[in-house]
ModelCIF file with pLDDT and N, C-alpha, C, O atoms, coordinates in Angstrom:
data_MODEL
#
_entry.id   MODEL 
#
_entity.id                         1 
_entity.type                       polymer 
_entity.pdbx_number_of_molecules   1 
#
_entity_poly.entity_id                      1 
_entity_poly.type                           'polypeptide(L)' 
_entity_poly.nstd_linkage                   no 
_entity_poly.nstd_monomer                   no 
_entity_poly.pdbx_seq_one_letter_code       
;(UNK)(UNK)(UNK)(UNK)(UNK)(UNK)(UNK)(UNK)(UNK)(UNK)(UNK)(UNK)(UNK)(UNK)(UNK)(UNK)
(UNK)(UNK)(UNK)(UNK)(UNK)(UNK)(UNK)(UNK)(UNK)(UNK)(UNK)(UNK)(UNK)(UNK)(UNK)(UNK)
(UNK)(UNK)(UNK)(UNK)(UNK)(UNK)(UNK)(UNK)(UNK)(UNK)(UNK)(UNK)(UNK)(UNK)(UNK)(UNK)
(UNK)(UNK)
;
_entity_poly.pdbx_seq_one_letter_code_can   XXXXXXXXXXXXXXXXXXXXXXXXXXXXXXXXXXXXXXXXXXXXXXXXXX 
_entity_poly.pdbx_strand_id                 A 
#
loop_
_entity_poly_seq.entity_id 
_entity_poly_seq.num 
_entity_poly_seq.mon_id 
_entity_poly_seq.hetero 
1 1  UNK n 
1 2  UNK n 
1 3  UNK n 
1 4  UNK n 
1 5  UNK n 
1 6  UNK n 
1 7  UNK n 
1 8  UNK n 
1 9  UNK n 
1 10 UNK n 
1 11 UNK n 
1 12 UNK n 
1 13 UNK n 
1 14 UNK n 
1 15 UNK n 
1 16 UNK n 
1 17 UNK n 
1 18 UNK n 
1 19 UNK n 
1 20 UNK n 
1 21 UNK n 
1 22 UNK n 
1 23 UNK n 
1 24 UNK n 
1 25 UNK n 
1 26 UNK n 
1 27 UNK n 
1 28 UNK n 
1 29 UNK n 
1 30 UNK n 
1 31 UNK n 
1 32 UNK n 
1 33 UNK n 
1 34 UNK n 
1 35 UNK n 
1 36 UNK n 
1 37 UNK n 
1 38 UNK n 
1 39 UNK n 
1 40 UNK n 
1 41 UNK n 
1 42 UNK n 
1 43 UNK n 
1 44 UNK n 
1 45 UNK n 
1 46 UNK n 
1 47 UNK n 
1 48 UNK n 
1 49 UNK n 
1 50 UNK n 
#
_struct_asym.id          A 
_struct_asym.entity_id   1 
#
loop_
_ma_qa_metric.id 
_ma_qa_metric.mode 
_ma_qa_metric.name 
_ma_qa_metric.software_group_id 
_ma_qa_metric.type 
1 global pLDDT . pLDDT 
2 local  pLDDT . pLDDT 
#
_ma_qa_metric_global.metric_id      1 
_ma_qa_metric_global.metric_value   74.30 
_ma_qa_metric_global.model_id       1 
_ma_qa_metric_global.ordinal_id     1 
#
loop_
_ma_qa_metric_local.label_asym_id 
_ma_qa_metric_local.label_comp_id 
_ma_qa_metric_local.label_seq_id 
_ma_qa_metric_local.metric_id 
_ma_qa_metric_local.metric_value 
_ma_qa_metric_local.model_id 
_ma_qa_metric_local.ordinal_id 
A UNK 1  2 55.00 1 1  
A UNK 2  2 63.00 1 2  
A UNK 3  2 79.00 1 3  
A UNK 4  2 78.00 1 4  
A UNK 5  2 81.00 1 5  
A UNK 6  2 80.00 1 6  
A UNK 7  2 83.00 1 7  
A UNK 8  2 83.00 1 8  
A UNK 9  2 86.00 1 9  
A UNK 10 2 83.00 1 10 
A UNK 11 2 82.00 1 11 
A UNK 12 2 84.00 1 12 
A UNK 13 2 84.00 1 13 
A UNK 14 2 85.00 1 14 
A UNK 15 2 80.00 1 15 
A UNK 16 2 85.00 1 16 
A UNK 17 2 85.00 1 17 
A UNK 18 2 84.00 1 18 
A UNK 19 2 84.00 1 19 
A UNK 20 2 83.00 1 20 
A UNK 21 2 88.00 1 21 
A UNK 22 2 88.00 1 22 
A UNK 23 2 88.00 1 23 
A UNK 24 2 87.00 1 24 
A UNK 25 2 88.00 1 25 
A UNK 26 2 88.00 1 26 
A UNK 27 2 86.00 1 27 
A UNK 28 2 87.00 1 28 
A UNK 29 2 86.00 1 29 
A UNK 30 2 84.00 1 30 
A UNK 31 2 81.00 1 31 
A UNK 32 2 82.00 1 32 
A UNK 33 2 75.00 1 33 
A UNK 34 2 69.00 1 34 
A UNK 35 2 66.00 1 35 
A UNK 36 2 65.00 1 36 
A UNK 37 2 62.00 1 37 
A UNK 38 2 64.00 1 38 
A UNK 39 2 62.00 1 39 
A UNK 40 2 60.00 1 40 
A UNK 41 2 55.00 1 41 
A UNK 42 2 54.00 1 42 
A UNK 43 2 52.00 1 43 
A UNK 44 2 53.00 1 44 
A UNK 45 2 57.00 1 45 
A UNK 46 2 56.00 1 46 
A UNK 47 2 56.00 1 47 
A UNK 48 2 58.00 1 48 
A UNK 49 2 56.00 1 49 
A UNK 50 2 55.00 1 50 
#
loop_
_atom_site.group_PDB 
_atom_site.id 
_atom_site.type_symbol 
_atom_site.label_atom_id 
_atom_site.label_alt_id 
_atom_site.label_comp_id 
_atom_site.label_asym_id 
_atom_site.label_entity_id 
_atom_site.label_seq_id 
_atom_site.pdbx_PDB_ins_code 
_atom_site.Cartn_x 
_atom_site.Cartn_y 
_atom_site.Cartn_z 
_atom_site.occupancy 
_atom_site.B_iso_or_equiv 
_atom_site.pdbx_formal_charge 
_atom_site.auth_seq_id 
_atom_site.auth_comp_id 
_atom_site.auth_asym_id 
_atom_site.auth_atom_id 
_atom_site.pdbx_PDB_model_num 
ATOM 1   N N  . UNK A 1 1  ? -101.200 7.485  31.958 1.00 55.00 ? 1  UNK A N  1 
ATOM 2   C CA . UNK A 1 1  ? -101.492 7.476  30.529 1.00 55.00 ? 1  UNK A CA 1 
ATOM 3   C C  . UNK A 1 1  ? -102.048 8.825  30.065 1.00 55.00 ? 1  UNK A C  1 
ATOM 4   O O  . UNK A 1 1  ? -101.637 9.353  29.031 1.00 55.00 ? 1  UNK A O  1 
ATOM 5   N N  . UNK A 1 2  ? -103.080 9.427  30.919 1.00 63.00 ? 2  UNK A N  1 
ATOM 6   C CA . UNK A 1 2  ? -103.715 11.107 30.303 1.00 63.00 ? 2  UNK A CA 1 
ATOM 7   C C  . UNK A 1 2  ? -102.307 11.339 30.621 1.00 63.00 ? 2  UNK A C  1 
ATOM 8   O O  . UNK A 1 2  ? -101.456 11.105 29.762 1.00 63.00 ? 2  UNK A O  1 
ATOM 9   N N  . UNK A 1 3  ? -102.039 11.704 31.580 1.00 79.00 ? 3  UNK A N  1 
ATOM 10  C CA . UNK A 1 3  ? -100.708 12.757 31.771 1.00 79.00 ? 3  UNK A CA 1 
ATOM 11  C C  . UNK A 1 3  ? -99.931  12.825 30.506 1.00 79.00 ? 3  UNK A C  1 
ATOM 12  O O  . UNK A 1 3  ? -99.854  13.927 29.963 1.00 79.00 ? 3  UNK A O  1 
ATOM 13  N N  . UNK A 1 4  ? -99.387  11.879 30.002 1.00 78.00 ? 4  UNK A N  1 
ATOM 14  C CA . UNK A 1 4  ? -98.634  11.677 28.865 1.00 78.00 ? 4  UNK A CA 1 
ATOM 15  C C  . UNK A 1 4  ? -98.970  12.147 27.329 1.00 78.00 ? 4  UNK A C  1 
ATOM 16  O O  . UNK A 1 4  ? -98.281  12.579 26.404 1.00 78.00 ? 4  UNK A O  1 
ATOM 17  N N  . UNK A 1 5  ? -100.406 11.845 27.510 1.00 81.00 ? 5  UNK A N  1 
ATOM 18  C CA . UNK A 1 5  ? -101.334 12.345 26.369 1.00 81.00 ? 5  UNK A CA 1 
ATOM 19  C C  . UNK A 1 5  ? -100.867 13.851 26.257 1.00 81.00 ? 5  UNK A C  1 
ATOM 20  O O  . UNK A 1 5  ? -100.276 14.343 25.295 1.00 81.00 ? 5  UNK A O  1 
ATOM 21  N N  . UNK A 1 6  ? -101.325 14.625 27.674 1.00 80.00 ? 6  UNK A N  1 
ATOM 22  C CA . UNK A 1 6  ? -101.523 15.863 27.929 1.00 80.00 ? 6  UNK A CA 1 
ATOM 23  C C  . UNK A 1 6  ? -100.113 16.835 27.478 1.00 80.00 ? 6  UNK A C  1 
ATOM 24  O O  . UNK A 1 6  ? -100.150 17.958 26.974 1.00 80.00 ? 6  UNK A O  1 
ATOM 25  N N  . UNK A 1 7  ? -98.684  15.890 27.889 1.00 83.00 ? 7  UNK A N  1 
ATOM 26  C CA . UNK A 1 7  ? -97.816  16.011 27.597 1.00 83.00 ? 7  UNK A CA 1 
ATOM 27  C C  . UNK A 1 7  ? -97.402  16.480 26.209 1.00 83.00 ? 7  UNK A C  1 
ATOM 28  O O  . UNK A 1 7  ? -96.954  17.575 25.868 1.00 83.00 ? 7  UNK A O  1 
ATOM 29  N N  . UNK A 1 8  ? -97.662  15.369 25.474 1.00 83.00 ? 8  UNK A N  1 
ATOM 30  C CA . UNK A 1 8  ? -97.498  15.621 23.912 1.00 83.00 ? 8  UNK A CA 1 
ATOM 31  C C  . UNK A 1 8  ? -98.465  16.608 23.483 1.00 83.00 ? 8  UNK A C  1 
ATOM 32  O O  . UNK A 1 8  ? -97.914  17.386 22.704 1.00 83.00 ? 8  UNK A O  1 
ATOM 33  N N  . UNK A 1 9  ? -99.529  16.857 23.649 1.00 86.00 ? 9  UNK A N  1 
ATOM 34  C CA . UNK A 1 9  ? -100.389 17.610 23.376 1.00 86.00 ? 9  UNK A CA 1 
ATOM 35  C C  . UNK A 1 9  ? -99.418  19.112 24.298 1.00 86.00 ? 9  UNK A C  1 
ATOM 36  O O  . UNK A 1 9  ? -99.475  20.234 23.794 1.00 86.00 ? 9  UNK A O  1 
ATOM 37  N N  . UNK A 1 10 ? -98.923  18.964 25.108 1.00 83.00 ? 10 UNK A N  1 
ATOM 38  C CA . UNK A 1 10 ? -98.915  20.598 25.712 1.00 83.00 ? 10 UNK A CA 1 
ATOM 39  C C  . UNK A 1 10 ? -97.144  20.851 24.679 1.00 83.00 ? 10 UNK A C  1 
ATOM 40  O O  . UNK A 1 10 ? -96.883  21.890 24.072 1.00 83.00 ? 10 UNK A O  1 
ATOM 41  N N  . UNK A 1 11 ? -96.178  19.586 24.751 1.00 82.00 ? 11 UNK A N  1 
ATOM 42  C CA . UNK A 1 11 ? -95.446  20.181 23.641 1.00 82.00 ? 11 UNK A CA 1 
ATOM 43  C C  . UNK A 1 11 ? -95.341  20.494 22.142 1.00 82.00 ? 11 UNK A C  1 
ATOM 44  O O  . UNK A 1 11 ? -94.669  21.376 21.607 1.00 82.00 ? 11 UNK A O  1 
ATOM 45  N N  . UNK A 1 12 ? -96.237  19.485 21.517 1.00 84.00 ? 12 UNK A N  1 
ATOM 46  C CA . UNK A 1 12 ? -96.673  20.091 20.243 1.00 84.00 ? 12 UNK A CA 1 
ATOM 47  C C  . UNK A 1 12 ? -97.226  21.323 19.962 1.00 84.00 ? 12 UNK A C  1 
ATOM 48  O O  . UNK A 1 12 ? -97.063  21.730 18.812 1.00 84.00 ? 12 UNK A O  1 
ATOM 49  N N  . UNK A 1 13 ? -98.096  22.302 21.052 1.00 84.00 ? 13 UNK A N  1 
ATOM 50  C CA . UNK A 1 13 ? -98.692  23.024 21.032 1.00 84.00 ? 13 UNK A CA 1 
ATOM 51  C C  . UNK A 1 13 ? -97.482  24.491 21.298 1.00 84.00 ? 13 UNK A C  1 
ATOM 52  O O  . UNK A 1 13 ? -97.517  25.563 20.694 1.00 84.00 ? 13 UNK A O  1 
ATOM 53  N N  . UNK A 1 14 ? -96.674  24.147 22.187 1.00 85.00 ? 14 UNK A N  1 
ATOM 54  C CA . UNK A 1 14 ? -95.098  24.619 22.337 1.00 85.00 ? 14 UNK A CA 1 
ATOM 55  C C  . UNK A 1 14 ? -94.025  24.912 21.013 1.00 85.00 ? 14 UNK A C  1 
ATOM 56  O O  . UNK A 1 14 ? -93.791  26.018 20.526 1.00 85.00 ? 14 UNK A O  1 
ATOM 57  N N  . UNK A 1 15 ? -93.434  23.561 20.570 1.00 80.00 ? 15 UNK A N  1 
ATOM 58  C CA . UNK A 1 15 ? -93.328  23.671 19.389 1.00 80.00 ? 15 UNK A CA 1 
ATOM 59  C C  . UNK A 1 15 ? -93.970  24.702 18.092 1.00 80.00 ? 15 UNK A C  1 
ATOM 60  O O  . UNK A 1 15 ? -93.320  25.497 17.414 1.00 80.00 ? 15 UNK A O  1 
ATOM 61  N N  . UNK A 1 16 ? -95.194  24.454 18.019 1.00 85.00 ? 16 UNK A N  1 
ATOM 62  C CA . UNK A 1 16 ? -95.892  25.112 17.384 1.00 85.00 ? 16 UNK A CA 1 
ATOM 63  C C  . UNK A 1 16 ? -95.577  26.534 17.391 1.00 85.00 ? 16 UNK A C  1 
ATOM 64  O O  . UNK A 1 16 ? -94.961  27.140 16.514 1.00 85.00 ? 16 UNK A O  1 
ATOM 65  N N  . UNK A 1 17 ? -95.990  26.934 18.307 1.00 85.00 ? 17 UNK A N  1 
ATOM 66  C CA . UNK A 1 17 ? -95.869  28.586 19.084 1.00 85.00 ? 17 UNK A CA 1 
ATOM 67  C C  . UNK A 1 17 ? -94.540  28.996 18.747 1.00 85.00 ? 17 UNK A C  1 
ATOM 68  O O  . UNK A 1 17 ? -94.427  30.117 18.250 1.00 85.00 ? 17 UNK A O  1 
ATOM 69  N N  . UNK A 1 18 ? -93.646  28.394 18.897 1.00 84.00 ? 18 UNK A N  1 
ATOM 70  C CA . UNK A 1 18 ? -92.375  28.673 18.980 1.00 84.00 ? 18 UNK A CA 1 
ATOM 71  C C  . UNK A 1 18 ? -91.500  28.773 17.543 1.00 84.00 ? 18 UNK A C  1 
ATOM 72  O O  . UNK A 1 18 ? -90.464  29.395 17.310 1.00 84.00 ? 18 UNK A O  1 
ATOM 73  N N  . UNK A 1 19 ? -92.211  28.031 16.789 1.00 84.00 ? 19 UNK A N  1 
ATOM 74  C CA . UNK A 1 19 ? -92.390  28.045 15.252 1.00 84.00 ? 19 UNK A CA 1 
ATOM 75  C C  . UNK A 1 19 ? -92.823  29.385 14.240 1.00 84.00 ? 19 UNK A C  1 
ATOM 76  O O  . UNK A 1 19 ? -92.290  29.795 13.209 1.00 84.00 ? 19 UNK A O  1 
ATOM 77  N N  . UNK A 1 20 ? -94.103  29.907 15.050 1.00 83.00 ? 20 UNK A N  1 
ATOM 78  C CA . UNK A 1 20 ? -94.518  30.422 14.042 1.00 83.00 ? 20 UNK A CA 1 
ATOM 79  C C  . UNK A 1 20 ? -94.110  31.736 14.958 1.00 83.00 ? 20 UNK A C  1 
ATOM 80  O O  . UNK A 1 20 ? -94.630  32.695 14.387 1.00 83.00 ? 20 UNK A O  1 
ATOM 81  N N  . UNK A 1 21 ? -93.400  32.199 16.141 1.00 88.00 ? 21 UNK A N  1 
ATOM 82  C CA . UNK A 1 21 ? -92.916  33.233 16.815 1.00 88.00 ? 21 UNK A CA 1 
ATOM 83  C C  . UNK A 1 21 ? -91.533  33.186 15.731 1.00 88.00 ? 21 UNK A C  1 
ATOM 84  O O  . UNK A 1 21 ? -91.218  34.095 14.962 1.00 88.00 ? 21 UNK A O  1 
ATOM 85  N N  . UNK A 1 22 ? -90.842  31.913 15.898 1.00 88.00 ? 22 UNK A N  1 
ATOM 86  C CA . UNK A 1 22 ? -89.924  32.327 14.598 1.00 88.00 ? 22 UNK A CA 1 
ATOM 87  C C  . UNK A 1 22 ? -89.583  32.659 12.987 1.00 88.00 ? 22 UNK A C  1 
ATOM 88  O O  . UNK A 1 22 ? -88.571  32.954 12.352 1.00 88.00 ? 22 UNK A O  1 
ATOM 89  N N  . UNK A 1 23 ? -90.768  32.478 12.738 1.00 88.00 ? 23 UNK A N  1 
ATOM 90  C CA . UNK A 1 23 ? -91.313  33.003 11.211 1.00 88.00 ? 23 UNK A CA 1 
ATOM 91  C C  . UNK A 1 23 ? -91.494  34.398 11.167 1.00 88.00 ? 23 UNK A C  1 
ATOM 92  O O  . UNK A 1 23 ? -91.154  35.171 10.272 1.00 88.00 ? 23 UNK A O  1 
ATOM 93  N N  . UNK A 1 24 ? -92.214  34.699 12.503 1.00 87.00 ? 24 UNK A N  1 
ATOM 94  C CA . UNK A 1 24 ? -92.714  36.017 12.634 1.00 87.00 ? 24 UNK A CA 1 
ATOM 95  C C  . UNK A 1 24 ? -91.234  37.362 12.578 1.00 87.00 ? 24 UNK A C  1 
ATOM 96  O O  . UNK A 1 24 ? -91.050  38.463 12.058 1.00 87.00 ? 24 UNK A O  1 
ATOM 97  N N  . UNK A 1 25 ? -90.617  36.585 13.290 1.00 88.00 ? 25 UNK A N  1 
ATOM 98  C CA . UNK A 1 25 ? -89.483  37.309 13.939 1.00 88.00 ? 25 UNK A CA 1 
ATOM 99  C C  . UNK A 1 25 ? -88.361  37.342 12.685 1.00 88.00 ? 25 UNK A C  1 
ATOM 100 O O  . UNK A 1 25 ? -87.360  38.053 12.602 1.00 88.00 ? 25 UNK A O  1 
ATOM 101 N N  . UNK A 1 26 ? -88.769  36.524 11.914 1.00 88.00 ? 26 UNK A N  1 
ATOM 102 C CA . UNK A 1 26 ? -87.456  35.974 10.374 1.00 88.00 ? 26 UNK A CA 1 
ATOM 103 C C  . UNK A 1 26 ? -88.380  37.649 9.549  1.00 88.00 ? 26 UNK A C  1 
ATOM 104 O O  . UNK A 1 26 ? -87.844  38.682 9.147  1.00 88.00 ? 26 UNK A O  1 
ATOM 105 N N  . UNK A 1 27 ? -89.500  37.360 9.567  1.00 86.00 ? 27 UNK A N  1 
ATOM 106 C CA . UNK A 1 27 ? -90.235  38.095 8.562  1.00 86.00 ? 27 UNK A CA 1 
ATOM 107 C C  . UNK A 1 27 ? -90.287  40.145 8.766  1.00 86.00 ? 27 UNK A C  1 
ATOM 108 O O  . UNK A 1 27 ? -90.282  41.124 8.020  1.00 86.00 ? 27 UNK A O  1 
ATOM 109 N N  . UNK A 1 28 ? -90.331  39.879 10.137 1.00 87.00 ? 28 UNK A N  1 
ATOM 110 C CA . UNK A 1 28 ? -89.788  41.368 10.536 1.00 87.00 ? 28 UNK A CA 1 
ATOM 111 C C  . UNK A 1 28 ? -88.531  41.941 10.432 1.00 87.00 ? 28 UNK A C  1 
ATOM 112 O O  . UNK A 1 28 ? -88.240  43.058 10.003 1.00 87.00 ? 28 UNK A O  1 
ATOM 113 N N  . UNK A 1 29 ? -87.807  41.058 10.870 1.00 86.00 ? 29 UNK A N  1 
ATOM 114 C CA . UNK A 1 29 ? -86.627  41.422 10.507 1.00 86.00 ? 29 UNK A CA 1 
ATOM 115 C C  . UNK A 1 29 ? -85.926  41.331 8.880  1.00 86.00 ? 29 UNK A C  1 
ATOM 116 O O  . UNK A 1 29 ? -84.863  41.824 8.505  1.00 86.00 ? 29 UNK A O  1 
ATOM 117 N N  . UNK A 1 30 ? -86.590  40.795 8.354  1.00 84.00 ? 30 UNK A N  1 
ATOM 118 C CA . UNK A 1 30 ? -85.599  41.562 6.105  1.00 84.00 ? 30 UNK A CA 1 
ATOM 119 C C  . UNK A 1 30 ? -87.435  42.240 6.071  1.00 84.00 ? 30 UNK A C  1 
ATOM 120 O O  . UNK A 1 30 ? -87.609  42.798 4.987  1.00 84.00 ? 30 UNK A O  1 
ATOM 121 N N  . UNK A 1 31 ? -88.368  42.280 6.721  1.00 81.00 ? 31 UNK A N  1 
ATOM 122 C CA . UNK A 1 31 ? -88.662  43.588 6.011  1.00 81.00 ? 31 UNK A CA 1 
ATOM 123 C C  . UNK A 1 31 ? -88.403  45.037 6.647  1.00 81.00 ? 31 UNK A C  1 
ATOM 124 O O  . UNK A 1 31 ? -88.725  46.043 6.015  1.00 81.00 ? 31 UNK A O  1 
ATOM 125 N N  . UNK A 1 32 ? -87.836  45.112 7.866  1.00 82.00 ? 32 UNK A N  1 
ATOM 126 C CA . UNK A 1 32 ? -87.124  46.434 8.600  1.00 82.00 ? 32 UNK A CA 1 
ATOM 127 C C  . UNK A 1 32 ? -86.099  46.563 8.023  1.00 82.00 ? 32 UNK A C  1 
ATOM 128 O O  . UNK A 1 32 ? -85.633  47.701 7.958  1.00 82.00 ? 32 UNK A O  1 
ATOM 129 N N  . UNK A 1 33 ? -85.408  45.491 7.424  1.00 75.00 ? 33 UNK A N  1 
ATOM 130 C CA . UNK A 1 33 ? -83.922  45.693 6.930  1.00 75.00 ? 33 UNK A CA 1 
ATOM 131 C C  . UNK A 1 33 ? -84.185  46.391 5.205  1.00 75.00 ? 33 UNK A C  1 
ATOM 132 O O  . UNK A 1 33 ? -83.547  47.366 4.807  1.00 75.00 ? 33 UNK A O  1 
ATOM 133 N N  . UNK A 1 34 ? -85.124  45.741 4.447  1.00 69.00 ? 34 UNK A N  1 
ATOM 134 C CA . UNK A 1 34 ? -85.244  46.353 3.938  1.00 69.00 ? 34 UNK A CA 1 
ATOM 135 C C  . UNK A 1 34 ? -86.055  47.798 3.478  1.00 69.00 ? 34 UNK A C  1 
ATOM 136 O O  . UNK A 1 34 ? -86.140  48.355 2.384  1.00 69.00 ? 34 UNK A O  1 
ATOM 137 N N  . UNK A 1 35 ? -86.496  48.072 4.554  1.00 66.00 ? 35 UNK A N  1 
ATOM 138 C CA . UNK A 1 35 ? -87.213  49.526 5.302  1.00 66.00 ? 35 UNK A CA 1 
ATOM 139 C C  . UNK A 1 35 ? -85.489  50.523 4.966  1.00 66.00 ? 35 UNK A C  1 
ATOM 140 O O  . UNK A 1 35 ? -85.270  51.495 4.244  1.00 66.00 ? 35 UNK A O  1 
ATOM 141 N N  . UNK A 1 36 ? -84.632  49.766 5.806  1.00 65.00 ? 36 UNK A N  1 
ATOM 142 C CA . UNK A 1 36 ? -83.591  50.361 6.026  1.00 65.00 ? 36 UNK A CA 1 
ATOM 143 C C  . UNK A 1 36 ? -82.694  50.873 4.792  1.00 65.00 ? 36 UNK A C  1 
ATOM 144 O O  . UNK A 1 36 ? -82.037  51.911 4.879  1.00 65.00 ? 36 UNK A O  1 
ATOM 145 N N  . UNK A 1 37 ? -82.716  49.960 3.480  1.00 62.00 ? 37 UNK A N  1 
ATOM 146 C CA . UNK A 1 37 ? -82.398  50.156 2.647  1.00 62.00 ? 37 UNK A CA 1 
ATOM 147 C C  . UNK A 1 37 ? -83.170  51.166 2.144  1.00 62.00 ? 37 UNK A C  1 
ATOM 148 O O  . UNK A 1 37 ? -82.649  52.094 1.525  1.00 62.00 ? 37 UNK A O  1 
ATOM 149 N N  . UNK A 1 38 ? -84.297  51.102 2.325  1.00 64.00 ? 38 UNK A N  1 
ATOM 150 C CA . UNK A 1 38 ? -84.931  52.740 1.137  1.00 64.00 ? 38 UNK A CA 1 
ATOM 151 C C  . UNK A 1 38 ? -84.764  53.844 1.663  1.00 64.00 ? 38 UNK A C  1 
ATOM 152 O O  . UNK A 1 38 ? -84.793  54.871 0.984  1.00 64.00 ? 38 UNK A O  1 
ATOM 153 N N  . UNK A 1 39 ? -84.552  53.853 3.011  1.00 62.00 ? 39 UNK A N  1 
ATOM 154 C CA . UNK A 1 39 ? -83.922  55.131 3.339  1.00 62.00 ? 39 UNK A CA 1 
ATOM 155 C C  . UNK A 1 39 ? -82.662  55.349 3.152  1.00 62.00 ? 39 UNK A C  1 
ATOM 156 O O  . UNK A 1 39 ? -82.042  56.394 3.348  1.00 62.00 ? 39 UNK A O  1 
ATOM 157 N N  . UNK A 1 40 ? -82.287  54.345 2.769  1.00 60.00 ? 40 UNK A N  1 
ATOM 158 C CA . UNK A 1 40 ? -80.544  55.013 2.556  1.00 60.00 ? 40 UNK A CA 1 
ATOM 159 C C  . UNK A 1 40 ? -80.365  55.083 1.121  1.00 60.00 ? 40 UNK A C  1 
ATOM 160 O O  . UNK A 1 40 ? -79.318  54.910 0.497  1.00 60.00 ? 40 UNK A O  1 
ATOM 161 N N  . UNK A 1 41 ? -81.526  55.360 0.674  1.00 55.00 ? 41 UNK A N  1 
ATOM 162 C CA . UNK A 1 41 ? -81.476  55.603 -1.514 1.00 55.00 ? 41 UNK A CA 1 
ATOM 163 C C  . UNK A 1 41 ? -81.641  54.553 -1.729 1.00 55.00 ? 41 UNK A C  1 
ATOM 164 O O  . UNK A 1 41 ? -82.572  54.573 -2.534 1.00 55.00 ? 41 UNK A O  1 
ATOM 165 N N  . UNK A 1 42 ? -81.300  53.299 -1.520 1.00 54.00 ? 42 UNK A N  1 
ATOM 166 C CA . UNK A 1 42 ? -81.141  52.114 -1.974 1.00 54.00 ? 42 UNK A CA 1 
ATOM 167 C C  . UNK A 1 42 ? -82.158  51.871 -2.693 1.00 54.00 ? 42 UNK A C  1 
ATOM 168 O O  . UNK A 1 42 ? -83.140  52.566 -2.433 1.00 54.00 ? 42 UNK A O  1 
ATOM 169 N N  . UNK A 1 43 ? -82.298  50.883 -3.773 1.00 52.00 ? 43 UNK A N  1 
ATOM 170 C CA . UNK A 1 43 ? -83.701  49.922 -3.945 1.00 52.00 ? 43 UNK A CA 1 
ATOM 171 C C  . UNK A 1 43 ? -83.906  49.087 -3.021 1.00 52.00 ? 43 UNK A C  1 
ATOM 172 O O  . UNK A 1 43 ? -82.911  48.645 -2.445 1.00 52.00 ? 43 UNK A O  1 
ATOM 173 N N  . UNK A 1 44 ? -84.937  48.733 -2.703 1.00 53.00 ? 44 UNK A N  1 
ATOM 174 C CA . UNK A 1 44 ? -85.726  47.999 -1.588 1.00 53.00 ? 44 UNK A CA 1 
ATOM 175 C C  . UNK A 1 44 ? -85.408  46.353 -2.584 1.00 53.00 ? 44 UNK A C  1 
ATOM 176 O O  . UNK A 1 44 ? -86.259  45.694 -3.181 1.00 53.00 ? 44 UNK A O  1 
ATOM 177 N N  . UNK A 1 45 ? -84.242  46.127 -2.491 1.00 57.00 ? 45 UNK A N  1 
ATOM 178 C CA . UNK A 1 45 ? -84.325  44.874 -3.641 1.00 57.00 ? 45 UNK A CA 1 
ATOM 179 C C  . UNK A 1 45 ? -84.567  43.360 -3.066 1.00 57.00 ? 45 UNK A C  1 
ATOM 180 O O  . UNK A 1 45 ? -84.551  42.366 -3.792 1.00 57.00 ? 45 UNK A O  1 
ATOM 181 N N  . UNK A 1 46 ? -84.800  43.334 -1.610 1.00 56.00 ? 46 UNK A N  1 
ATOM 182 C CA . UNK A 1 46 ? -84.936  42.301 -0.666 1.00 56.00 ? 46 UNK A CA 1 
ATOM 183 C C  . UNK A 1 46 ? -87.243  42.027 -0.866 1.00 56.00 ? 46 UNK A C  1 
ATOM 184 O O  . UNK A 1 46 ? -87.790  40.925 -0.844 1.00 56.00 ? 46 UNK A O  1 
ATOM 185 N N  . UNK A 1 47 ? -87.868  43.183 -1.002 1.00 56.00 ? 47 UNK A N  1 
ATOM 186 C CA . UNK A 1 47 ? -89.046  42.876 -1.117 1.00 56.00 ? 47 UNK A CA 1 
ATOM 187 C C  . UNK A 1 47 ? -89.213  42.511 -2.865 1.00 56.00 ? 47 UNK A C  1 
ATOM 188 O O  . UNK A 1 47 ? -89.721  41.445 -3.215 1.00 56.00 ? 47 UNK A O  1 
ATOM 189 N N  . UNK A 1 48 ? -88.672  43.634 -3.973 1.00 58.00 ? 48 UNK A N  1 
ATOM 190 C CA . UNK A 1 48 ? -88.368  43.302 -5.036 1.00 58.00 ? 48 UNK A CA 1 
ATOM 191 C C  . UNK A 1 48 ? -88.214  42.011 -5.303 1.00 58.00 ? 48 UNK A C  1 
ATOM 192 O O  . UNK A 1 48 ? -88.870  41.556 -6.241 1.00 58.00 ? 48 UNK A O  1 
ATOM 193 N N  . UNK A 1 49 ? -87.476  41.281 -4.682 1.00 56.00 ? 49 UNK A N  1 
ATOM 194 C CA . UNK A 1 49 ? -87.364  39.618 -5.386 1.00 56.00 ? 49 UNK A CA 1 
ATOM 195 C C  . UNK A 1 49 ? -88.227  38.859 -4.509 1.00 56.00 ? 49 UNK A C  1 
ATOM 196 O O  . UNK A 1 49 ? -88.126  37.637 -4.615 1.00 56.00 ? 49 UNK A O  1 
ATOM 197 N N  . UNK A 1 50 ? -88.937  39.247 -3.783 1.00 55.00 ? 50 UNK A N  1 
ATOM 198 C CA . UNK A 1 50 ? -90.363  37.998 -3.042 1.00 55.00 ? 50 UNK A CA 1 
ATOM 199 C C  . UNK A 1 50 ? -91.509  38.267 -3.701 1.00 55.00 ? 50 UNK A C  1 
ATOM 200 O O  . UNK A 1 50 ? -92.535  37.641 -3.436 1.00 55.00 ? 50 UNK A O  1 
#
């Protein structure tokens, strides 16, 4: 019965992690991309509309 507890508790905590590693990773990547755009003249129009 702990074991199982421990279980859900060690994958929610997994989940979690793995969640907000992919937010992180969404969020770096359109703001490098749009890094990328102002160096190429562009408007930065990807931070512009957030």
């Amino acid at each position: 019965m702990i074991s199982k507890i421990k279980e859900k508790r060690f994958i929610k905590q997994t989940l979690t992690e793995n969640g907000i590693t992919l937010i992180a990773l969404v969020v770096t990547t359109i703001l490098s991309y749009d890094e990328k755009l102002k160096c190429s003249n562009n408007k930065g129009f990807l931070l512009a509309t957030i």
